[in-house]
DSSP file (Angstrom, degrees, kcal/mol; ACC not computed):
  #  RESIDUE AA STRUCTURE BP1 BP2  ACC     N-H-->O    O-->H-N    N-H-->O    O-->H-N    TCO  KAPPA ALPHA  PHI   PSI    X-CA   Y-CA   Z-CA
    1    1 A X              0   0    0      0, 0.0     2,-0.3     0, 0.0    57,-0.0   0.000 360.0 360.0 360.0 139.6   36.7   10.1 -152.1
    2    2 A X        -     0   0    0      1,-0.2    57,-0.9    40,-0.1    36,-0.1  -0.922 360.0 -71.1-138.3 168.2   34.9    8.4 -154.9
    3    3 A X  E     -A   58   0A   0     -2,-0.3     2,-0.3    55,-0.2    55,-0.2  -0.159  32.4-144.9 -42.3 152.1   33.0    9.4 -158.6
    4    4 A X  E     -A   57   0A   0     53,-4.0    53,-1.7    31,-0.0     2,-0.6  -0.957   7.7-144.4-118.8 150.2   30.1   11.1 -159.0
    5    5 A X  E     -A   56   0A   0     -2,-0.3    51,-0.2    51,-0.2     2,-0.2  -0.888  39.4-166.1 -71.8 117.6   27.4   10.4 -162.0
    6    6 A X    >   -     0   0    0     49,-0.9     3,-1.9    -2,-0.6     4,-0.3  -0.621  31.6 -77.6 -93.5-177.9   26.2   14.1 -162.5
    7    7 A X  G >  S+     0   0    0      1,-0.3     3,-4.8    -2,-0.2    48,-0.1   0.771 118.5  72.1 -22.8 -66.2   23.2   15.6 -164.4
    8    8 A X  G 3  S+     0   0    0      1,-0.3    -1,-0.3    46,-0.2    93,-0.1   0.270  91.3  63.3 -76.7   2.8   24.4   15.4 -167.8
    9    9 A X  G X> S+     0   0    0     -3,-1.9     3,-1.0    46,-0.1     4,-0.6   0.639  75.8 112.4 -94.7 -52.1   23.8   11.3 -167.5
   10   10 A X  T <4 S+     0   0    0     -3,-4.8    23,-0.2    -4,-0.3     3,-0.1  -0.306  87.3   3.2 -63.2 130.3   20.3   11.7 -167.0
   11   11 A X  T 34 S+     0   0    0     21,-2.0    81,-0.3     1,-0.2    -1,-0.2  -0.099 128.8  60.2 109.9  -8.8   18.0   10.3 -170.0
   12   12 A X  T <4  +     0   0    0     -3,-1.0    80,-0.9    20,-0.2    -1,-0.2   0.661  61.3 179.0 -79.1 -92.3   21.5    8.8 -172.2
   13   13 A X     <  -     0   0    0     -4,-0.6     2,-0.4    78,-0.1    79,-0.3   0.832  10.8-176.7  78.4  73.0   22.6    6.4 -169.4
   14   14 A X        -     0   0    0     77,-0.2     3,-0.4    81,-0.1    -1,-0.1  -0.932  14.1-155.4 -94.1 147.7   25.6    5.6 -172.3
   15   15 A X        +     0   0    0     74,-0.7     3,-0.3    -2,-0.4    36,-0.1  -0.020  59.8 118.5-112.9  22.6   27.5    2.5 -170.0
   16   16 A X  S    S+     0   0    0      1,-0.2    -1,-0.2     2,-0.1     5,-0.2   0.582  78.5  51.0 -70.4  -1.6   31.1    3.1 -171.9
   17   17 A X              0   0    0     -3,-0.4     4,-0.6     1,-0.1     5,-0.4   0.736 360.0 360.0 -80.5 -19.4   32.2    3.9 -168.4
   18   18 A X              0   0    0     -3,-0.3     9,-0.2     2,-0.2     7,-0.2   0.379 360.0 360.0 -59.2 360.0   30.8    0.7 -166.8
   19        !              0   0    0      0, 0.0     0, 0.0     0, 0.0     0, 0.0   0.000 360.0 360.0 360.0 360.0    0.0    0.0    0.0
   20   19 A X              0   0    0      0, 0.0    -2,-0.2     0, 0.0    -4,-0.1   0.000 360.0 360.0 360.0  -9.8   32.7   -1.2 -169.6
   21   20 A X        +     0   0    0     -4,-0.6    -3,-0.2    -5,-0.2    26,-0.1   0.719 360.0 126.8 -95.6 -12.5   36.1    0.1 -168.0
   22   21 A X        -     0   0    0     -5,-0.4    -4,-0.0     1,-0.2     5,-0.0  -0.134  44.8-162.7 -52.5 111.4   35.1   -0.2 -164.4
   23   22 A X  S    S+     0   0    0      1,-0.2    -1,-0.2     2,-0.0    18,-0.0   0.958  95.6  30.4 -71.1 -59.4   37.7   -2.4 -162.1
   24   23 A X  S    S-     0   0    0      1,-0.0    -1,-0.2    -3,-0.0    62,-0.1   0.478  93.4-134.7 -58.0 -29.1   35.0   -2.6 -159.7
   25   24 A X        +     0   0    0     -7,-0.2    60,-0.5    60,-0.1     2,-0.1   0.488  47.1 152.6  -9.3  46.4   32.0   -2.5 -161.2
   26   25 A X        +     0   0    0     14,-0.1    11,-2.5    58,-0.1     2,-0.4   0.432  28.9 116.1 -60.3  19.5   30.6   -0.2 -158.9
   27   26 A X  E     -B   36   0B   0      9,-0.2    58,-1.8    -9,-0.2     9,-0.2  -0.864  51.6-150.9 -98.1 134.4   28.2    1.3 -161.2
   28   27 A X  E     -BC  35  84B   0      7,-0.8     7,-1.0    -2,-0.4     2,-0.5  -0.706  12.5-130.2-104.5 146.1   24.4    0.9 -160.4
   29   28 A X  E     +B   34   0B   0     54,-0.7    54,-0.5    -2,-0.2     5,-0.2  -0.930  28.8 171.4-116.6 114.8   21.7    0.8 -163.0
   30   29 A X        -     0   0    0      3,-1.1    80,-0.1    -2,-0.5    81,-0.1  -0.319  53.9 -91.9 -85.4-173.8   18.1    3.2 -162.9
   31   30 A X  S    S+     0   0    0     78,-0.9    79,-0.1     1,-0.1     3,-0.1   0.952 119.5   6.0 -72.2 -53.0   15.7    3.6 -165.3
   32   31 A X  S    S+     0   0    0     77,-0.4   -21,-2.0     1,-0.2     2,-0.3   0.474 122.3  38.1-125.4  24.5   17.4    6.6 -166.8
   33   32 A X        -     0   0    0    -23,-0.2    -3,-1.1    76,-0.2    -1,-0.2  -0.933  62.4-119.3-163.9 171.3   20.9    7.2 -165.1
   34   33 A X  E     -B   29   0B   0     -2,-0.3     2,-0.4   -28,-0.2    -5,-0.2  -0.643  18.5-171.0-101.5 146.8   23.9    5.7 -163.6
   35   34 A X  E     -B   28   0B   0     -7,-1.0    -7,-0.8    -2,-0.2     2,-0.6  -0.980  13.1-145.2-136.7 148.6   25.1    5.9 -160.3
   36   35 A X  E     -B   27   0B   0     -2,-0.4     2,-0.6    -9,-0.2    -9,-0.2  -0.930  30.2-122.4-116.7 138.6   28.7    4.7 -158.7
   37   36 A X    >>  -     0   0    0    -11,-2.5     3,-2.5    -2,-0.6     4,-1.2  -0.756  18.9-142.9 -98.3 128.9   28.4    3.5 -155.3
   38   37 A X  G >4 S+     0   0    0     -2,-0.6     3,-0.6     1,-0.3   -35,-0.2   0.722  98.0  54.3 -14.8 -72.6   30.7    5.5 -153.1
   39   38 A X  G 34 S+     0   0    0      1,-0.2    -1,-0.3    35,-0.1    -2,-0.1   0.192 113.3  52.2 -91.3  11.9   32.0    3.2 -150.6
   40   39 A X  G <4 S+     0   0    0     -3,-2.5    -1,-0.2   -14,-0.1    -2,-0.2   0.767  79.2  99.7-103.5 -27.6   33.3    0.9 -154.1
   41   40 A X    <<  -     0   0    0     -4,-1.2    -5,-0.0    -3,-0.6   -19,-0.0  -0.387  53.2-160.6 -82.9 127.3   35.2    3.3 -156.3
   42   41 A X        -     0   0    0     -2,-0.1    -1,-0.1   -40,-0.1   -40,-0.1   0.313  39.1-113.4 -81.0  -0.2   38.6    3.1 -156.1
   43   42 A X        +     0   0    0      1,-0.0   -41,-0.1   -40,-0.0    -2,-0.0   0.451  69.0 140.4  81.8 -11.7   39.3    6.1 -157.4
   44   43 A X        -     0   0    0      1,-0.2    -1,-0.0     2,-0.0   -42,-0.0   0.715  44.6-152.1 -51.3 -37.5   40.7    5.0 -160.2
   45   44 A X    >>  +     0   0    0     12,-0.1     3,-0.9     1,-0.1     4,-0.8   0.476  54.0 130.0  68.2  19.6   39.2    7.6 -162.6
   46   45 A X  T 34 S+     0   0    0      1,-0.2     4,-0.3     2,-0.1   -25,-0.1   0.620  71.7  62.6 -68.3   2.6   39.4    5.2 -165.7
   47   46 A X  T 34 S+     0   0    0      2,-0.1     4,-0.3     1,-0.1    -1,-0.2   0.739  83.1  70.7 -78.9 -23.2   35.6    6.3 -166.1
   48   47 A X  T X4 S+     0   0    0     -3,-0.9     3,-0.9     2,-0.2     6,-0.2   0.870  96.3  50.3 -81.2 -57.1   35.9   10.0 -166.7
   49   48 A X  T 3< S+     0   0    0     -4,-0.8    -1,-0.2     1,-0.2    -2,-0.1   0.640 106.6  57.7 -87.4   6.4   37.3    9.8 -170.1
   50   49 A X  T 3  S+     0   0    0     -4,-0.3    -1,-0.2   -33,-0.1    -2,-0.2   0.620  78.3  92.6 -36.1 -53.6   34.7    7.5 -171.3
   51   50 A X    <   -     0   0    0     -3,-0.9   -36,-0.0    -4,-0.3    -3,-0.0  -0.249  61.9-157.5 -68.6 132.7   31.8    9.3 -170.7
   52   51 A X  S    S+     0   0    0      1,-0.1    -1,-0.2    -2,-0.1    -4,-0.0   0.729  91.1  44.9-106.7   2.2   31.0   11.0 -173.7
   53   52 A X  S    S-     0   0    0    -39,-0.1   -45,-0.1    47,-0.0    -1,-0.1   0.309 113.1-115.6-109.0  23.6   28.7   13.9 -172.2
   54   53 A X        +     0   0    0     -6,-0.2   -46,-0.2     1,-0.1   -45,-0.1   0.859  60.2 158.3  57.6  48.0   31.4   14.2 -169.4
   55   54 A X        +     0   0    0    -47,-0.1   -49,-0.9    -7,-0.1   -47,-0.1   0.899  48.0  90.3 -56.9 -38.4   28.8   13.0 -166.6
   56   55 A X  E     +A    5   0A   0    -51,-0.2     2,-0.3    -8,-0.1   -51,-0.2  -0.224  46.9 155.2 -77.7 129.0   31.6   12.1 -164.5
   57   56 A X  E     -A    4   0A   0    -53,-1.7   -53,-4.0    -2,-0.1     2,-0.4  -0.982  48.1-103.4-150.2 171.1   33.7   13.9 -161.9
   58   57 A X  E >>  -A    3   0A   0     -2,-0.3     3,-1.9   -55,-0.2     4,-1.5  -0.637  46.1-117.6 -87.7 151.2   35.8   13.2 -159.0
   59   58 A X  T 34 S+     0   0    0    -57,-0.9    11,-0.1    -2,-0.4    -1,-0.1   0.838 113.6  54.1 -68.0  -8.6   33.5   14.1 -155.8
   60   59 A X  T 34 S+     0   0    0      1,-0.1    -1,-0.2    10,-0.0   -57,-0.1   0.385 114.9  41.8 -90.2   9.8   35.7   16.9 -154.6
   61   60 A X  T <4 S+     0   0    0     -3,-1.9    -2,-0.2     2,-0.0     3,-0.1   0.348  73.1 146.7-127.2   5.5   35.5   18.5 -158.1
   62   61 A X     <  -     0   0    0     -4,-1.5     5,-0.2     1,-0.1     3,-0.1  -0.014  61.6 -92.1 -23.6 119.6   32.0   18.1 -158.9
   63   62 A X    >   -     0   0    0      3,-0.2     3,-2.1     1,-0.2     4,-0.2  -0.315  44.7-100.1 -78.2 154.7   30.9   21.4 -161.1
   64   63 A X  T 3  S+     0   0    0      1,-0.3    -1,-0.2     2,-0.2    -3,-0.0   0.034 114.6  34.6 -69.2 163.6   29.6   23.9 -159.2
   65   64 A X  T 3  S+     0   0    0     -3,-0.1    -1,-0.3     1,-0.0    -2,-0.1   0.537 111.0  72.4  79.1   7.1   25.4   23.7 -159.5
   66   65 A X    X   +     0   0    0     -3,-2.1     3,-1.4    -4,-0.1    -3,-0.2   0.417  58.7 108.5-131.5   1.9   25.9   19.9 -159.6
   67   66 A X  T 3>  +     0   0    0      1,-0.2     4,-0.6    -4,-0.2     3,-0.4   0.438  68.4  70.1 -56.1 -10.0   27.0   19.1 -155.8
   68   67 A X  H 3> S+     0   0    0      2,-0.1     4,-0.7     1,-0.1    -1,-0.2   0.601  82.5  68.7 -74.1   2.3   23.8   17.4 -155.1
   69   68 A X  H <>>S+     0   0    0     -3,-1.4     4,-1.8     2,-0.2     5,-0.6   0.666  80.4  72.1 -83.1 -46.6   24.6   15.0 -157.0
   70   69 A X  H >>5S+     0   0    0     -3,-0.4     4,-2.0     1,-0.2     3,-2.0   0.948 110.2  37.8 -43.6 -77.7   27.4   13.9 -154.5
   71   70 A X  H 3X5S+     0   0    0     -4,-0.6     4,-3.0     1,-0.3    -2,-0.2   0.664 109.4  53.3 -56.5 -24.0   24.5   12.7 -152.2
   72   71 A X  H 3X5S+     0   0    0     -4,-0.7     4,-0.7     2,-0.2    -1,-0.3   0.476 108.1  53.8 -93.6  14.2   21.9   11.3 -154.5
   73   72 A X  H <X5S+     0   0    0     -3,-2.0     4,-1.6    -4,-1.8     5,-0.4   0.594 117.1  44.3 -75.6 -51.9   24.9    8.9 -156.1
   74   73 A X  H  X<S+     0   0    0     -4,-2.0     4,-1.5    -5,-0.6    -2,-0.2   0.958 118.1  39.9 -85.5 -33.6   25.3    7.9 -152.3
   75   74 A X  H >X S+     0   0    0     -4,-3.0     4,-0.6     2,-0.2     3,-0.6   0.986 113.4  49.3 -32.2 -85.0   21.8    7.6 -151.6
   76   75 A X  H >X>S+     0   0    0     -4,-0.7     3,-1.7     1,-0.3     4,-1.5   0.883 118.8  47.7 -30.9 -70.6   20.5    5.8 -154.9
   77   76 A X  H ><5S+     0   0    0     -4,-1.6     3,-0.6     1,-0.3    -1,-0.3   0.903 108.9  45.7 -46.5 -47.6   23.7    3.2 -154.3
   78   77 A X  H <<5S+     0   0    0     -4,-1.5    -1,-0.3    -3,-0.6    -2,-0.2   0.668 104.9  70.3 -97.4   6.7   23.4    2.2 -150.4
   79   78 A X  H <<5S-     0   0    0     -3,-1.7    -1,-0.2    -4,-0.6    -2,-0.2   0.894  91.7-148.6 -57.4 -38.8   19.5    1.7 -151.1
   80   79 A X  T <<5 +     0   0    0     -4,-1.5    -3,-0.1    -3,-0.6    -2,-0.1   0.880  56.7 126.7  73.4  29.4   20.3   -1.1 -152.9
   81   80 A X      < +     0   0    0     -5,-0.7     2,-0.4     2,-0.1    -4,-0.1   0.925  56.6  54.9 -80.0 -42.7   17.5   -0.6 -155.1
   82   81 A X  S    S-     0   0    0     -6,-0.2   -52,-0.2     1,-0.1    -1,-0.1  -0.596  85.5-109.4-135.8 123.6   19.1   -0.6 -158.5
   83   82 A X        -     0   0    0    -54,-0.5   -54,-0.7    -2,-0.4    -1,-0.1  -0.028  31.4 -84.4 -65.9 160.2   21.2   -3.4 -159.8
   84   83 A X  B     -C   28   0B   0    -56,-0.2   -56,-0.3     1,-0.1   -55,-0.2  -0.334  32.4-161.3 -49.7 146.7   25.0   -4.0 -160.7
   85   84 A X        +     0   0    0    -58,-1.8   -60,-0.1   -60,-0.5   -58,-0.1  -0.372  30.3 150.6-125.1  66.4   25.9   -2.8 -164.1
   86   85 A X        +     0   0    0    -62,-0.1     2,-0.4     2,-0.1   -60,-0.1   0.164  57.8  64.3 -97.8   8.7   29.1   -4.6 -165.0
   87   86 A X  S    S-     0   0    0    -62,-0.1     2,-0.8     0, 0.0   -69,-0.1  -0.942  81.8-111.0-141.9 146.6   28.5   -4.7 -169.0
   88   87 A X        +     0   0    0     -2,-0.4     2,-0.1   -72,-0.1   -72,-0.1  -0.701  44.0 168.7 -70.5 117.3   28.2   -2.1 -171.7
   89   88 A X        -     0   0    0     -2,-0.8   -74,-0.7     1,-0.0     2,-0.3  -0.563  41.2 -66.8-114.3-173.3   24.6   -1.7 -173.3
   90   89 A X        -     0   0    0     -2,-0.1     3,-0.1   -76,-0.1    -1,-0.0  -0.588  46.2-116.4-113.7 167.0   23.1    0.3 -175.2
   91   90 A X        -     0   0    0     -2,-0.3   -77,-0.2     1,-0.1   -78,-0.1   0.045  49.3 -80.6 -70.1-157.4   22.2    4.0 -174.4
   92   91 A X    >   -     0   0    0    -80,-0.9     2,-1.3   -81,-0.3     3,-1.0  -0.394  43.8 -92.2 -92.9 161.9   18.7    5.0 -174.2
   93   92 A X  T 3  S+     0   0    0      1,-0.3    -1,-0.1     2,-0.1   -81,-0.0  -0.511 117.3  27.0 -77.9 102.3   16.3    5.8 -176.8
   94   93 A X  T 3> S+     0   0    0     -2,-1.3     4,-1.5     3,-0.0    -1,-0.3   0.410  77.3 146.2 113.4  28.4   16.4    9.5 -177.4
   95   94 A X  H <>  +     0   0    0     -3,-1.0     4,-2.1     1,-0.2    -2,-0.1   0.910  62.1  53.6 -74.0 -26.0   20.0    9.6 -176.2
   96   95 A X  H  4 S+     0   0    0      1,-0.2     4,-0.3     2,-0.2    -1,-0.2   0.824 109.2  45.9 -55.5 -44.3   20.9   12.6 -178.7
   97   96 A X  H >4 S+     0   0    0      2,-0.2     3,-0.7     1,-0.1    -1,-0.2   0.777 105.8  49.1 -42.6 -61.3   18.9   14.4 -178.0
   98   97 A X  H >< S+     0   0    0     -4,-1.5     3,-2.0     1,-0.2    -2,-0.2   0.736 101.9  68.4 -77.5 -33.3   18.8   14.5 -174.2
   99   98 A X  T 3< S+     0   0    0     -4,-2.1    -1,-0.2     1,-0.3    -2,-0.2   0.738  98.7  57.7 -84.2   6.2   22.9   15.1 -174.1
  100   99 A X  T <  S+     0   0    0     -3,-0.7     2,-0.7    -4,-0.3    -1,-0.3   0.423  83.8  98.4 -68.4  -9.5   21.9   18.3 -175.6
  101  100 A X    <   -     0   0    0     -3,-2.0     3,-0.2     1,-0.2    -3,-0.0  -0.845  58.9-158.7 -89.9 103.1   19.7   19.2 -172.8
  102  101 A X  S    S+     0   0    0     -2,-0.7     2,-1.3     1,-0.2    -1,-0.2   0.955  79.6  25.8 -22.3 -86.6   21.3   21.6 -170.3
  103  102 A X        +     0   0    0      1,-0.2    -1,-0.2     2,-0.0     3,-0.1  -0.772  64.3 141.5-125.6 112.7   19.0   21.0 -167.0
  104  103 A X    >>  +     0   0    0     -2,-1.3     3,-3.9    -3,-0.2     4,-0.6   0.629  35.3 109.8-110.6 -16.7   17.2   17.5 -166.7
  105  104 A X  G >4  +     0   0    0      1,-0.3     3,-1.4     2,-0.2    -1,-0.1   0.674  69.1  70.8 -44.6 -27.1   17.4   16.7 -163.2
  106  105 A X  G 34 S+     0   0    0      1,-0.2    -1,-0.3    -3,-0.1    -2,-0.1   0.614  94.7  59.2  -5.4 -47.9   13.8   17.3 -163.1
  107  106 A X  G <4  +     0   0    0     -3,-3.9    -1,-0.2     2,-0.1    -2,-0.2   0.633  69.0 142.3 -89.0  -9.6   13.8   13.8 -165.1
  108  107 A X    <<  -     0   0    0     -3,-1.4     2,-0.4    -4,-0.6  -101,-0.0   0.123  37.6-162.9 -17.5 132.2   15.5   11.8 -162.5
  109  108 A X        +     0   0    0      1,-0.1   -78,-0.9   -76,-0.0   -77,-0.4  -0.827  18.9 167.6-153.5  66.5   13.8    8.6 -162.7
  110  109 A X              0   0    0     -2,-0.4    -1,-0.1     1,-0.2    -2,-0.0   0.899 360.0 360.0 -78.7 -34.1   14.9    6.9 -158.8
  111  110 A X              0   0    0    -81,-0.1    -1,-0.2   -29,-0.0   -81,-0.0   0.634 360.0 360.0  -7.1 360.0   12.3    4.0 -159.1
C-alpha cells in the first residue's frame, strides 16, 4: 500500500509534504504532485503536511477520488516527471484553486 496525491493538489502543487519525505518519492508535473507507488514506505509523515489535505493512504482514498490511485501509479512509473526532493514554492493562483471543489479537469500530465 502506498499514498495517493488526490484532486485537491491540482493547480497549488504546495511541496510541504515533499519537504518531510524519507524517500523522496514525490514526482513533479506542471500542476500536481504525484508519489510513486512502488517507493512510499508508508510512512504517512506527508498527510499532515498537506494543507488542502491532498493526501490519503490508498486504501482510504475518499470516495469520488479512487481514480486517483491509478493516475499516481501511472504518472510515476512513466517516468516522465522528475524527482521532487525540495520544498518550493506553490503555484501562482494557489488560493484560489484550494478553494475549488472539482479540478481534475485541470490535470496537466505533460
Amino acid at each position: 500500500m502506498a499514498f495517493v496525491v488526490t484532486e485537491s493538489c491540482i493547480q497549488c502543487k504546495y511541496t510541504d509534504c515533499v519537504a518531510v519525505c524519507p524517500m523522496d518519492c514525490f514526482l513533479e508535473g506542471p500542476n500536481f504532485l504525484v508519489i510513486h507507488p512502488d517507493e512510499c514506505i508508508d510512512c504517512s509523515m506527508c498527510v499532515p503536511e498537506c494543507p488542502v489535505g491532498a493526501i490519503a493512504a490508498e486504501h482510504e482514498v475518499p470516495t469520488g477520488q479512487e481514480a486517483f490511485v491509478e493516475i499516481n501509479r501511472r504518472i510515476a512509473q512513466s517516468g516522465k516527471w522528475p524527482r521532487l526532493s525540495r520544498r518550493k514554492a506553490p503555484l501562482p493562483g494557489h488560493e484560489d484553486a484550494a478553494r475549488l471543489v472539482a479540478k481534475r479537469h485541470l490535470l496537466e500530465e505533460g
